[in-house]
N, C-alpha and C positions, 0 to 999 in steps of 0.2 A: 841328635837333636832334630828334631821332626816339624817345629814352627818355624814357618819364614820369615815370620815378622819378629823373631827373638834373636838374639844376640848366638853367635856361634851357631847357625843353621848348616847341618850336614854334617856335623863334628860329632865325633864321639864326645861321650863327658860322663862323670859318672852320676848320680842321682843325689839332688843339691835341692836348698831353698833357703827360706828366711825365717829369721827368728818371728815370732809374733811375742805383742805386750807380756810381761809376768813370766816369760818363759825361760829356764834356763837353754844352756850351748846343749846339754845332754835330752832335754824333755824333748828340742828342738831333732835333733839327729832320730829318736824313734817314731816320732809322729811323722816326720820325712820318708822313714823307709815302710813305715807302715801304708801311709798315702801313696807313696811312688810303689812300691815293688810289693806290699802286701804281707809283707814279715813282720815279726814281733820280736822285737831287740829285747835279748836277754842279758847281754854284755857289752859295754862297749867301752872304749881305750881312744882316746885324743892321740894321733901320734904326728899330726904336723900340723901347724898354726902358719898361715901365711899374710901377711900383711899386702894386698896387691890392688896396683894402683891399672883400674883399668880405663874405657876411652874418654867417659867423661865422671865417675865417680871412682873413692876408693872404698875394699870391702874389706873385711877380715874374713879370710877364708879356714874352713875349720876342717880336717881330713880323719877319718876315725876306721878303727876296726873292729868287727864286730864278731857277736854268736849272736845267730837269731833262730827261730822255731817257724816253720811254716816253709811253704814253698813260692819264689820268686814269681810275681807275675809284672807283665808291664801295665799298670792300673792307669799312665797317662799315655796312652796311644795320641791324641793330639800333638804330646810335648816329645814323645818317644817313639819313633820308629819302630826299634826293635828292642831286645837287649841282648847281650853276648856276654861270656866270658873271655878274658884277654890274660895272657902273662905277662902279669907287671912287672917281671924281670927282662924283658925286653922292651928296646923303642916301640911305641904305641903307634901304629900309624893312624893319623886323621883327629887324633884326639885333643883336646881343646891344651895348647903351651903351656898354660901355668899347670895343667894337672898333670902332664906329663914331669913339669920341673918339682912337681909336689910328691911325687912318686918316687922320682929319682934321690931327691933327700930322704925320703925315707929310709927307701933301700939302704942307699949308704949308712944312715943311721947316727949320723955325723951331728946332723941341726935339728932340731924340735919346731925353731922358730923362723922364719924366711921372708924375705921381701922379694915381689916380682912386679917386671911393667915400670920400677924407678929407673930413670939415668944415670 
């Protein structure tokens, strides 16, 4: 994360945003990755829903996996330094908590649905 003035600057994270008006969870996840990275989502799969209460709002956070056509670019250099591939079967270093704990559910494969950031 490449803005200083955004929430989690310096952290890895992976490529996120926000639903807009009339939009489903899935219309939302291609227009994302076509905006952010420049690919064209031909498949994609929900496989962790997290409910996480973060410093002054709570979100639903939504984790998906995908087949897409095209090749990866970083299309927001502003919000994005750089991008990397990372093996998400290992601890991630620098990468933003909850995606790392959103990761880790997966892998195990255990929870669909999770809560993070509550006491």
């Amino acid at each position: 994360r490449n803005n200083p003035n955004k929430h989690a600057y310096g952290k890895l994270g992976m490529p996120a945003g926000h639903l807009e008006p009339n939009e489903s969870i899935y219309e939302t996840f291609k227009r994302e990755m076509k905006e952010e990275l420049d690919i064209d989502v031909t498949k994609c799969e929900v496989v962790q829903v997290m409910n996480l209460k973060g410093d002054t709002d709570v979100y639903d956070a939504w984790f998906f996996t995908c087949e897409y056509t095209g090749e990866i670019k970083n299309m927001e250099e502003e919000n994005s330094k750089s991008l990397e591939w990372v093996d998400i079967s290992s601890n991630i270093e620098n990468i933003m908590p909850y995606q790392q704990y959103a990761l880790d559910k997966y892998l195990e494969g255990k929870e669909k649905f999770t809560v993070y950031g509550w006491e």
